[in-house]
C-alpha positions in Angstrom: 0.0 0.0 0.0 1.1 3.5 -0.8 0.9 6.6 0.8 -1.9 8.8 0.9 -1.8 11.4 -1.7 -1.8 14.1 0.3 0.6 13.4 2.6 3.2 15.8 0.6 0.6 18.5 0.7 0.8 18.0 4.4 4.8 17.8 4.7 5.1 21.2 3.1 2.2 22.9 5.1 4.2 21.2 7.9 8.2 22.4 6.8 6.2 26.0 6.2 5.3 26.6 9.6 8.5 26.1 11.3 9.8 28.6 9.2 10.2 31.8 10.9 8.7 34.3 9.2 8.9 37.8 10.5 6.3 39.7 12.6 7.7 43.2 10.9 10.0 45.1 9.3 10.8 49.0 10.1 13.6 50.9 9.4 15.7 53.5 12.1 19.0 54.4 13.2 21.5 52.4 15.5 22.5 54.7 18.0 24.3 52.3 20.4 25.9 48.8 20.6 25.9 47.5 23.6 28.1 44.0 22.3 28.4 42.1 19.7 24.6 40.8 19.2 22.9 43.4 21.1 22.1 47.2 19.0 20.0 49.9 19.9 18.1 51.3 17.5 15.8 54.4 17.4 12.6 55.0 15.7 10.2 58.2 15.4 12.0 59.1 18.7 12.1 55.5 21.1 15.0 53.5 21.4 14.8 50.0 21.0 17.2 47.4 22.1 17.5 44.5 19.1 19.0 41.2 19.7 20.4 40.2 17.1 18.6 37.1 15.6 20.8 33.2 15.7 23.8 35.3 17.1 25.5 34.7 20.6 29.0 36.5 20.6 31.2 37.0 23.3 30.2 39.5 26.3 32.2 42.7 26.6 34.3 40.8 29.5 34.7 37.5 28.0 38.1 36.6 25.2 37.3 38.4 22.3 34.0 40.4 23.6 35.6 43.9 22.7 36.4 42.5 19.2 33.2 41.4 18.5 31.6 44.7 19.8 34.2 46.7 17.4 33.3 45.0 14.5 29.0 44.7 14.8 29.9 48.4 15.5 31.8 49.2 12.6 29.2 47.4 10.6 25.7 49.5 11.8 26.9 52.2 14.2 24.9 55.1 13.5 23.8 54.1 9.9 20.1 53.2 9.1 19.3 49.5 9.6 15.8 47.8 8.6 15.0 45.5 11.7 13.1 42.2 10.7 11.3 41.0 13.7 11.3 37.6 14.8 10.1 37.7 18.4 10.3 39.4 22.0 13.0 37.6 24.1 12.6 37.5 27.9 14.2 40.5 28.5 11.9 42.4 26.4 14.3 43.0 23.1 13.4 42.6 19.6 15.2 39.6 18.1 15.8 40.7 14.8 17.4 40.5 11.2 19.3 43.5 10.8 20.3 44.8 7.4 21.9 47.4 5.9 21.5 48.2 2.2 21.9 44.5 0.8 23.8 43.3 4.2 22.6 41.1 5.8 24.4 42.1 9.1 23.7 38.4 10.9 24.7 36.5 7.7 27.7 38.7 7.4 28.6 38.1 11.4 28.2 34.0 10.9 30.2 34.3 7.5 32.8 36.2 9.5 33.6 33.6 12.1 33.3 30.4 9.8 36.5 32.5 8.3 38.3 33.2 11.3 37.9 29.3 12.2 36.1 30.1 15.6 
């Protein structure tokens, strides 16, 4: 016996929802980063803080912490970033995409340390 013929209709419907898709998109500046994964970014006047989304770098006080800040900072600091949301974490930050222009600023992070063998 087969399979039912819509048990592919029912895989993709499946595969689709555990995509994350994002809540919203909006656009503003980054006025501060606080490390490597974490920005702030203001828009029409309020600051949001924006966790980066499928990042975890090094804290400010851990091996390589101030590197990682230096470079996410020389990558968005006060240039205009569109913030993809993906969720609210516990502490209340947007977990987001962040782009700017064509960068992908998460992409670019991961593609960073697969280089740097870390």
């Amino acid at each position: 016996m087969g399979r039912s013929p819509f048990w592919c209709i029912r895989a993709l419907i499946f595969s689709v929802l555990l995509i994350p898709f994002p809540c919203a998109a909006w656009t503003g500046e980054v006025v501060h980063v606080a490390d490597g994964d974490t920005i702030t970014v203001t828009r029409n006047g309020e600051k949001f803080r924006v966790r980066l989304y499928g990042i975890d770098t090094p804290e400010k006080t851990q091996y390589f912490g101030q590197n990682a800040k230096q470079f996410t900072s020389s990558q968005v600091m006060g240039k205009t970033v569109e913030v993809e949301e993906i969720d609210i974490d516990r502490y209340g930050r947007v977990v987001g995409l962040i782009s700017v222009g064509d960068l992908v600023v998460n992409r670019h992070l991961v593609g960073i340390r697969l280089c740097l063998g870390l």
